[in-house]
MMTF fields as JSON, N, C-alpha, C and O atoms, coordinates in Angstrom:
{
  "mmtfVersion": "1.0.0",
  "mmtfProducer": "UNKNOWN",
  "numBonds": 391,
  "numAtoms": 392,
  "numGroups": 98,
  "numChains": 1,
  "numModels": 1,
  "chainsPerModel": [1],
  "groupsPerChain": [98],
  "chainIdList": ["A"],
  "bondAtomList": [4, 2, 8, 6, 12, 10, 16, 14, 20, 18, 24, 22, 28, 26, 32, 30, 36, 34, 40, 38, 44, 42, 48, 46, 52, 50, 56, 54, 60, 58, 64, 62, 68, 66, 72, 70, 76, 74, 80, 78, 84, 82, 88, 86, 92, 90, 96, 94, 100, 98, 104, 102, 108, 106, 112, 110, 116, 114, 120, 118, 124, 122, 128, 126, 132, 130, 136, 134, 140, 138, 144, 142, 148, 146, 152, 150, 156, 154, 160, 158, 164, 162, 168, 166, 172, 170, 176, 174, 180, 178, 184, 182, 188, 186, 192, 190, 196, 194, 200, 198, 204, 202, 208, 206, 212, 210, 216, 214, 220, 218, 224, 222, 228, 226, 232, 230, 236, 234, 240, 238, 244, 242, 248, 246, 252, 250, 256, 254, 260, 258, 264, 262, 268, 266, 272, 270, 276, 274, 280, 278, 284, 282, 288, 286, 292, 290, 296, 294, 300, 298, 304, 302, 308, 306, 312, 310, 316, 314, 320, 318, 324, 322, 328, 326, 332, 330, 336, 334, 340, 338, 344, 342, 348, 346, 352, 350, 356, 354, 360, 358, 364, 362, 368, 366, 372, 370, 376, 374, 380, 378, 384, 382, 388, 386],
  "bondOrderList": [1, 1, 1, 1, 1, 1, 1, 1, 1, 1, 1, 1, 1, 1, 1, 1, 1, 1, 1, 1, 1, 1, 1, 1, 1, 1, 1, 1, 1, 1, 1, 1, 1, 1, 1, 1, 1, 1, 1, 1, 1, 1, 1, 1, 1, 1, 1, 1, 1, 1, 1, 1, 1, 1, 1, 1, 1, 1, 1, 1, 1, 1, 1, 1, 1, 1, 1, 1, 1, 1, 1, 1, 1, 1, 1, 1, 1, 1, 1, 1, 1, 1, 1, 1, 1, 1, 1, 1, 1, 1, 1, 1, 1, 1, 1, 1, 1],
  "groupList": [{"groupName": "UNK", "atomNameList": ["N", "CA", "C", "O"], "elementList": ["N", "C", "C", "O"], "formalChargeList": [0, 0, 0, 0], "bondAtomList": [1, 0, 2, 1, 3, 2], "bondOrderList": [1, 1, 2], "singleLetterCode": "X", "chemCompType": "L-PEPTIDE LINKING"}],
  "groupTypeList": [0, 0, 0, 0, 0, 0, 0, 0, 0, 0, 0, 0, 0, 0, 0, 0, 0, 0, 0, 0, 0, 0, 0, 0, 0, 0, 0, 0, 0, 0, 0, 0, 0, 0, 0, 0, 0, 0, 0, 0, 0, 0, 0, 0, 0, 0, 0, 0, 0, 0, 0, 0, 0, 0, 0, 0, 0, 0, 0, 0, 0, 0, 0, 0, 0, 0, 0, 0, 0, 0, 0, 0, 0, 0, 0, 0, 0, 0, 0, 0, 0, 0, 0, 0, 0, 0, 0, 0, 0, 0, 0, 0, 0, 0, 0, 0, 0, 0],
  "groupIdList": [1, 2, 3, 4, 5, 6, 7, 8, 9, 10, 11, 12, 13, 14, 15, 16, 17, 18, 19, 20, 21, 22, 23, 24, 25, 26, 27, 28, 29, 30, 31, 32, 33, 34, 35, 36, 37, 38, 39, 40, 41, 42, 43, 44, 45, 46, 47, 48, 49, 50, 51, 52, 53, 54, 55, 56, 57, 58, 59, 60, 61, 62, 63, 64, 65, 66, 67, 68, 69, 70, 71, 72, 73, 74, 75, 76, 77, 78, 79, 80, 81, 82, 83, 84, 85, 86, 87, 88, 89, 90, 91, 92, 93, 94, 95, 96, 97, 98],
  "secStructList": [7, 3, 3, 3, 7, 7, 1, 1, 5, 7, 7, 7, 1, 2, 2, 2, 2, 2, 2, 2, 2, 6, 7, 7, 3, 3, 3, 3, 6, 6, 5, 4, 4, 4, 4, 6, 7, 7, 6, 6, 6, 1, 3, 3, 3, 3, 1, 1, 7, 7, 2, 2, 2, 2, 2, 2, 2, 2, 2, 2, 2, 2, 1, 1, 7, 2, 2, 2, 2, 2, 2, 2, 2, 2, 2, 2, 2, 2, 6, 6, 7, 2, 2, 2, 2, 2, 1, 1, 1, 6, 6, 6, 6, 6, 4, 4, 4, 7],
  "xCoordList": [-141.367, -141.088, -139.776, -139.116, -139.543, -137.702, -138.32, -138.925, -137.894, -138.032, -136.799, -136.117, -136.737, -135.897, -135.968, -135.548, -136.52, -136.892, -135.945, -135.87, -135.248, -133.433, -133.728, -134.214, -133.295, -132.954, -132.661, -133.207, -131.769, -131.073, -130.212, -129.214, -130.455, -129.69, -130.011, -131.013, -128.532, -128.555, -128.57, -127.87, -129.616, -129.768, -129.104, -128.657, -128.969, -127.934, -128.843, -130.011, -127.858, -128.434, -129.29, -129.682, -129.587, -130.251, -131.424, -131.789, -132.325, -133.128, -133.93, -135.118, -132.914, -132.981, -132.796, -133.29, -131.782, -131.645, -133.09, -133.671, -133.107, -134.79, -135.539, -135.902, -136.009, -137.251, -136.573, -137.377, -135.224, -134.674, -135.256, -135.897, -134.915, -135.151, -137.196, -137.714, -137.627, -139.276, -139.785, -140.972, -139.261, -139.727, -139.884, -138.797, -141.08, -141.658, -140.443, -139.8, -140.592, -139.448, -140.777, -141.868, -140.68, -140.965, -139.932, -139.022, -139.71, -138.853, -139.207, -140.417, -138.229, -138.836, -138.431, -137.22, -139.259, -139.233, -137.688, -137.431, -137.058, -135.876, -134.374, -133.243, -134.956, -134.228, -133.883, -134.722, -132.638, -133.205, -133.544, -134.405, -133.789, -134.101, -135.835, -136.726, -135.924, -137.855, -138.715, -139.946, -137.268, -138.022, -138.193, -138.543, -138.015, -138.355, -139.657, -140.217, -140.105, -140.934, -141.974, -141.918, -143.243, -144.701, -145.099, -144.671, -145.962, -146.823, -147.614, -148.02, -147.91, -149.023, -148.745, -149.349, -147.843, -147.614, -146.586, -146.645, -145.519, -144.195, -143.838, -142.649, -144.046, -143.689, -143.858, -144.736, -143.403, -144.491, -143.34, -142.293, -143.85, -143.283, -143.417, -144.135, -142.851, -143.393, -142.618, -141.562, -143.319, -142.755, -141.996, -140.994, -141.691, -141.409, -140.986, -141.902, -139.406, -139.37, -139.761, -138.907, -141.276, -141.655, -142.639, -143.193, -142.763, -143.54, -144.518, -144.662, -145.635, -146.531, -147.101, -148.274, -146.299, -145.497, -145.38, -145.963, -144.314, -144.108, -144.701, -144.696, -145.308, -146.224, -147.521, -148.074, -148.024, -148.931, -148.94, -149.931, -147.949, -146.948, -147.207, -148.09, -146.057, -146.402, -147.53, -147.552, -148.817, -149.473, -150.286, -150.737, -150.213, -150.916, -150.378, -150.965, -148.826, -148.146, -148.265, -148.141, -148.601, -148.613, -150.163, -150.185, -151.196, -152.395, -153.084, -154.312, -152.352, -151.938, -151.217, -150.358, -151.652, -151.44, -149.949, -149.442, -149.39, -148.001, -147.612, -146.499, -148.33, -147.923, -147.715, -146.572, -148.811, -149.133, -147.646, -146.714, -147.779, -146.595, -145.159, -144.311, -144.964, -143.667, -142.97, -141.944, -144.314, -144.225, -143.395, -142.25, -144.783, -143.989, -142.944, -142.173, -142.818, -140.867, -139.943, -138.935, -140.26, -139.44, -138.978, -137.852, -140.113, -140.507, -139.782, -138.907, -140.332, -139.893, -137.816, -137.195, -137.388, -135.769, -135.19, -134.045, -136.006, -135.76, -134.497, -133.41, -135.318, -134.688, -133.431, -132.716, -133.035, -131.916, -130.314, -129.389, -130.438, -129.207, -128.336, -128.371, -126.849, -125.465, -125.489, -124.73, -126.393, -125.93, -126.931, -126.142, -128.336, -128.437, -127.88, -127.763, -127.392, -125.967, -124.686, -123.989, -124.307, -123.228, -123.493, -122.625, -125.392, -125.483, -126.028, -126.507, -126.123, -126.462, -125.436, -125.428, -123.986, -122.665, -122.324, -121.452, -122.648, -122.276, -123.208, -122.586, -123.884, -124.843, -124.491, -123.785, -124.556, -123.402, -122.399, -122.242, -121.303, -119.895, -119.604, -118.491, -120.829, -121.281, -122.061, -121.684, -122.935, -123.059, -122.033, -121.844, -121.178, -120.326, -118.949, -117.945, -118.839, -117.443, -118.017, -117.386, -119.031, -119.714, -119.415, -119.788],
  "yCoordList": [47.823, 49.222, 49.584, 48.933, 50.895, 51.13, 52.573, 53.323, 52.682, 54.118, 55.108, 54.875, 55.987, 56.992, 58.111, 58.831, 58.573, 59.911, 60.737, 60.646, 61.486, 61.856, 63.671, 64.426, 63.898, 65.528, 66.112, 67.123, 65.499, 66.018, 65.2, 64.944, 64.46, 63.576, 64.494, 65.081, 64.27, 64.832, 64.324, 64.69, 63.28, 62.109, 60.888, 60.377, 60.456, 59.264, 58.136, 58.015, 57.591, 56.204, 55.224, 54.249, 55.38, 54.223, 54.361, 53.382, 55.732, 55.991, 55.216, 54.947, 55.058, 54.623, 52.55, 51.58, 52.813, 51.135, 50.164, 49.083, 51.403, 50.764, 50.763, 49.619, 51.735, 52.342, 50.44, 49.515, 50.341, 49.848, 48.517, 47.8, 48.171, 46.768, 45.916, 44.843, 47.462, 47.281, 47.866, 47.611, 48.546, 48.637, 49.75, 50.329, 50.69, 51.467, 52.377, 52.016, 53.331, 54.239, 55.329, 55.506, 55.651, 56.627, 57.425, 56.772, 58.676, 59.955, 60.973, 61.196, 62.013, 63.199, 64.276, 64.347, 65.239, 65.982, 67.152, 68.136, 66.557, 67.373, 66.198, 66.546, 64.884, 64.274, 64.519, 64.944, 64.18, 64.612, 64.053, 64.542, 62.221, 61.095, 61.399, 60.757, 62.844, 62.724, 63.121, 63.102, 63.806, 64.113, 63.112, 63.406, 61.401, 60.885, 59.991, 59.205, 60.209, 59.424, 60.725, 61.901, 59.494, 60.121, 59.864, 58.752, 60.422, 60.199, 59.042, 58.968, 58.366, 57.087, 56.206, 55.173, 56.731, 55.768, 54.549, 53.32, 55.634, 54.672, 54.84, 54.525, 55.099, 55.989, 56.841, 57.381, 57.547, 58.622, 59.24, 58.732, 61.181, 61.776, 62.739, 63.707, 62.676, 63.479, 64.565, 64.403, 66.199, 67.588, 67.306, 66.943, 67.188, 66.914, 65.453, 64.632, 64.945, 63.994, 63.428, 62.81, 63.527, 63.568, 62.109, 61.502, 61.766, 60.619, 60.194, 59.107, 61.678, 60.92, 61.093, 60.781, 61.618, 62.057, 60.478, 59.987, 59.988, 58.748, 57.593, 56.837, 57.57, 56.86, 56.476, 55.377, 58.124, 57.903, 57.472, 57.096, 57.597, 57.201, 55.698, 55.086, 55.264, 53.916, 53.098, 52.493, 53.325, 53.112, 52.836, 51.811, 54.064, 54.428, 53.27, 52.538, 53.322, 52.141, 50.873, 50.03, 50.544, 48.931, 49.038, 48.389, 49.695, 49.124, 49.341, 49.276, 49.605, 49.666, 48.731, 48.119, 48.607, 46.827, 46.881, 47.608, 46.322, 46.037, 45.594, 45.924, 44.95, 44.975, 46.264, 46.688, 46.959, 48.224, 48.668, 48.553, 49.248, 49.963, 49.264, 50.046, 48.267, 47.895, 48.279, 48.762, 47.688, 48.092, 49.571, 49.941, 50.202, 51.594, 51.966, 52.546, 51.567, 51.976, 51.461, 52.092, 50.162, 50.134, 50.63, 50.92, 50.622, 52.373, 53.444, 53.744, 54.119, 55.204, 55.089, 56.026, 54.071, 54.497, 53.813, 53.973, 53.337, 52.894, 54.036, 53.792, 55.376, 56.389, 56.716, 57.466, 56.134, 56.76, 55.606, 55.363, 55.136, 54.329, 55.047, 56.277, 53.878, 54.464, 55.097, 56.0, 54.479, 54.461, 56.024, 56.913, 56.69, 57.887, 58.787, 59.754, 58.781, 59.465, 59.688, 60.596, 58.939, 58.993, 59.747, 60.256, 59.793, 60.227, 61.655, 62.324, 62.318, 63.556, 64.313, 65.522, 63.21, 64.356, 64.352, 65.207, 63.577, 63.583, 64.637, 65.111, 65.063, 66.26, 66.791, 65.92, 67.662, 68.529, 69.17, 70.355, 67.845, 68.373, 68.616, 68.896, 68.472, 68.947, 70.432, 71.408, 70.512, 71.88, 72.899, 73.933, 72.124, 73.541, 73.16, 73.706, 72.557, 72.718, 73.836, 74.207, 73.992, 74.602, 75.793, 76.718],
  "zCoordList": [63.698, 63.498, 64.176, 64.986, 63.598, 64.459, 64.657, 63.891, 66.127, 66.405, 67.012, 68.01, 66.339, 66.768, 66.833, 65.927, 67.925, 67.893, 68.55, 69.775, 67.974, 68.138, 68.233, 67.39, 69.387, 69.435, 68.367, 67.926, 67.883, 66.524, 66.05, 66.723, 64.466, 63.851, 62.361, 61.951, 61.767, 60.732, 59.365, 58.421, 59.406, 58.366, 58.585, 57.558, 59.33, 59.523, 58.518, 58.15, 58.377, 57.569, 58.218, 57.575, 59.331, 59.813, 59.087, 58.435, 59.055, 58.977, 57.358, 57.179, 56.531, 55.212, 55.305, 54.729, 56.4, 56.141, 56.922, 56.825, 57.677, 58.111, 57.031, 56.761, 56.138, 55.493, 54.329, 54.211, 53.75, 52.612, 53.006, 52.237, 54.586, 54.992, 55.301, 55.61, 54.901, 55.203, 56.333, 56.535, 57.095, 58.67, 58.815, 58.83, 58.992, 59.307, 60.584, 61.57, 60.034, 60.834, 61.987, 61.446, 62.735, 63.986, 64.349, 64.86, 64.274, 64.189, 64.569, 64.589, 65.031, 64.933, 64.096, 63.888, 63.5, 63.127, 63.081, 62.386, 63.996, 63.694, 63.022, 62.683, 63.044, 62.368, 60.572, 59.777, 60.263, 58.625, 58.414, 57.682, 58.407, 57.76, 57.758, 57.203, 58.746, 58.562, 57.796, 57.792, 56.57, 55.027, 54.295, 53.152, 54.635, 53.655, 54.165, 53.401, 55.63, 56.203, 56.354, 56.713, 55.71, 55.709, 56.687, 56.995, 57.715, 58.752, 58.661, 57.501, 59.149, 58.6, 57.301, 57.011, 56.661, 55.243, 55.513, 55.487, 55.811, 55.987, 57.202, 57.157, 58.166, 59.767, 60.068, 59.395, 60.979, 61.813, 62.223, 62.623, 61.985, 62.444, 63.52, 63.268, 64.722, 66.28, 65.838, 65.227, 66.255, 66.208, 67.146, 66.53, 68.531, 69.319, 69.9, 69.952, 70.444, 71.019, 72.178, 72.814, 72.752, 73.894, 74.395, 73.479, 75.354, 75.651, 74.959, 74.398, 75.048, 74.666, 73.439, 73.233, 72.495, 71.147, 70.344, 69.377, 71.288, 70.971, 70.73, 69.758, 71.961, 72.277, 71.642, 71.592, 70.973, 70.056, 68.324, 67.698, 67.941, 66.933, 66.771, 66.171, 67.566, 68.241, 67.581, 66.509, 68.911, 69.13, 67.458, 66.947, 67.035, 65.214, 64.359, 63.563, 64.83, 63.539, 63.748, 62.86, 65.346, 65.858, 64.928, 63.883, 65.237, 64.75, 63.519, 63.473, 62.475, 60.796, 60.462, 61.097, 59.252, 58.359, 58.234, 57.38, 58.85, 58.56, 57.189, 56.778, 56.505, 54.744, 54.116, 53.94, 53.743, 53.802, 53.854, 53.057, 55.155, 56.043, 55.454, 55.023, 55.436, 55.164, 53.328, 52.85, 52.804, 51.186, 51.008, 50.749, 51.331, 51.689, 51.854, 51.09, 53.165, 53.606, 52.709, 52.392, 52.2, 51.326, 49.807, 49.404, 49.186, 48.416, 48.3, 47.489, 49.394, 49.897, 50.445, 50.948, 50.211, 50.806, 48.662, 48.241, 48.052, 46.839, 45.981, 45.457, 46.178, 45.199, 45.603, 44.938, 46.819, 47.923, 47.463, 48.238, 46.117, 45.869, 45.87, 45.87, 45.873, 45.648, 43.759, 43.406, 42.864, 41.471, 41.631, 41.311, 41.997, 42.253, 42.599, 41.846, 43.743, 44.259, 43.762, 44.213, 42.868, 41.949, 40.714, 40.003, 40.42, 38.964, 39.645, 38.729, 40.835, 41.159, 41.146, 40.914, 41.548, 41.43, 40.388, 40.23, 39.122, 37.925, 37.517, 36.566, 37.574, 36.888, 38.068, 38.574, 38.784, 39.513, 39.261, 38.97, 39.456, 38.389, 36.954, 36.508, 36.185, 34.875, 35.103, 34.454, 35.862, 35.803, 35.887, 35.245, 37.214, 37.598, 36.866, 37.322, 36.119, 34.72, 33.14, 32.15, 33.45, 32.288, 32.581, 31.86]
}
C-alpha cells in the first residue's frame, strides 16, 4: 500500500501512479487524488490526517485481500489516460468554438 495522507495536495499524480501500478492508496480527504479512492475498495480515505486516522486505515488495508485491493486500484486509475484527457479537451474546445 502507499500512504499519503497530505494536509493538502491538489491531485498530484502520485496518487494515480499508485492506484495505475496496483497499490492501494491511503489519503486524506483533503487530497484531490481522494476522489478517485474508495474507502475499503481501492484505499482508504482519513477526514483527517491524524494518527490514529491513519493507523486505522492501515491497519483495514494490511488485513484485506491484497488481490482484491490491487485489481481495484488498478481499475479505478484506468479511466485517468493521456488519450482521455486529450479527448476531454477535444470536446471542450468544440463546445466553446460553437
Amino acid at each position: 500500500m502507499f500512504a499519503v495522507p497530505a494536509l493538502y495536495e491538489p491531485f498530484g499524480n502520485v496518487h494515480l501512479e499508485a492506484l495505475a501500478a496496483g497499490v492501494p492508496v491511503l489519503t486524506s480527504a483533503r487530497a484531490g487524488g481522494a476522489e478517485v479512492v474508495t474507502r475499503g475498495r481501492n484505499g482508504w480515505v482519513v477526514q483527517a490526517p491524524g494518527g490514529e486516522a491513519i493507523a486505522e486505515g492501515l491497519r483495514a488495508l494490511r488485513e484485506s485481500d491484497a488481490a482484491r485491493l490491487a485489481a481495484a486500484a488498478r481499475a479505478s486509475a484506468e479511466p485517468f489516460t493521456y488519450q482521455t484527457q486529450a479527448e476531454g479537451f477535444e470536446t471542450l474546445y468544440q463546445h466553446l468554438k460553437r
